[in-house]
C-alpha positions in Angstrom: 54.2 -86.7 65.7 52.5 -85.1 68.8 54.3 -83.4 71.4 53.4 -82.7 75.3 51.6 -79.5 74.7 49.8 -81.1 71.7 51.7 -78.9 69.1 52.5 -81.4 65.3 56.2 -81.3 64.7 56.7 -81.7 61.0 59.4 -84.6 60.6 60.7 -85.4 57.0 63.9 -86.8 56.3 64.1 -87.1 52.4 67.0 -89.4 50.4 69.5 -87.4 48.9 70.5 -86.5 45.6 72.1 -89.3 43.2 71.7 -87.6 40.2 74.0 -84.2 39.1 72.6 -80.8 39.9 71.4 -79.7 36.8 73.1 -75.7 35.8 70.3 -73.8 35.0 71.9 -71.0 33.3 72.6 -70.8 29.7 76.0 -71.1 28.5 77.6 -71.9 31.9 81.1 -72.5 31.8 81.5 -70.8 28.1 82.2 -67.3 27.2 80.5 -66.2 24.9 82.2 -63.5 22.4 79.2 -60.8 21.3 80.2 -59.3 18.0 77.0 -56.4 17.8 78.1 -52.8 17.0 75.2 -50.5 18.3 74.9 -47.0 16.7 73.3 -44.3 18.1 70.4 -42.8 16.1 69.1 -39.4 17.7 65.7 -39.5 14.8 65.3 -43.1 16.6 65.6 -42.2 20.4 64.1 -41.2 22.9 65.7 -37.8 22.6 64.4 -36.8 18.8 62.0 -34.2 19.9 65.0 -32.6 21.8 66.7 -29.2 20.8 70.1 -28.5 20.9 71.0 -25.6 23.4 72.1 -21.8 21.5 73.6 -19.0 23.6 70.3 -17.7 23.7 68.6 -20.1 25.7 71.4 -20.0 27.8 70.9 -16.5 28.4 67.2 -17.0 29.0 67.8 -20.1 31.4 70.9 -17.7 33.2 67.9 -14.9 33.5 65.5 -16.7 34.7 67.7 -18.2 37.1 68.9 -15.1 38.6 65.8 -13.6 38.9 64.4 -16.1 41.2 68.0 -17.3 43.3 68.3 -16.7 46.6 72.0 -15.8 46.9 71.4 -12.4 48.7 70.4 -14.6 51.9 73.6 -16.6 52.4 76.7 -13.8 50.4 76.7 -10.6 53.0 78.4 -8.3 50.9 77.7 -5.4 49.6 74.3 -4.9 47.4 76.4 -3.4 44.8 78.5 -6.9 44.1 75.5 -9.0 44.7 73.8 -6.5 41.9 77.0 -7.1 39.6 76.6 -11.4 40.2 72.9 -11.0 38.7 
């Protein structure tokens, strides 16, 4: 169909739908009961090259830490206290 400024108008009237709607998802309507224990398995995961933290890596994270934190520029108190935080 042609309009007055020669633009097509796209005109489609389809029938409608005599048949059901078909449900396109599985189970619909149904609850479905999962039974699976999962068990975690470090050896198996994503994590089996990982170390467990000991009090002296935390000492060596705390130190290295400190050395480079910048808590001096925002606390104004006395050097000695800031000295006694690190």
């Amino acid at each position: 169909m042609k309009t007055q400024d020669n633009d097509f108008v796209h005109k489609f009237i389809g029938n409608y739908r005599t048949e059901k709607v078909p449900v396109h998802v599985k189970n619909y309507g149904r609850v479905v009961k999962q039974t699976t224990n999962k068990v975690f398995v470090k050896a198996e995961s994503v994590f089996a090259d990982w170390k467990e933290p000991t009090k002296a890596n935390y000492d060596k994270i705390l130190a290295y830490d400190s050395a480079l934190w910048k808590v001096p520029r925002f606390v104004k108190d006395d050097p000695a206290t800031i000295k006694e935080l690190s």
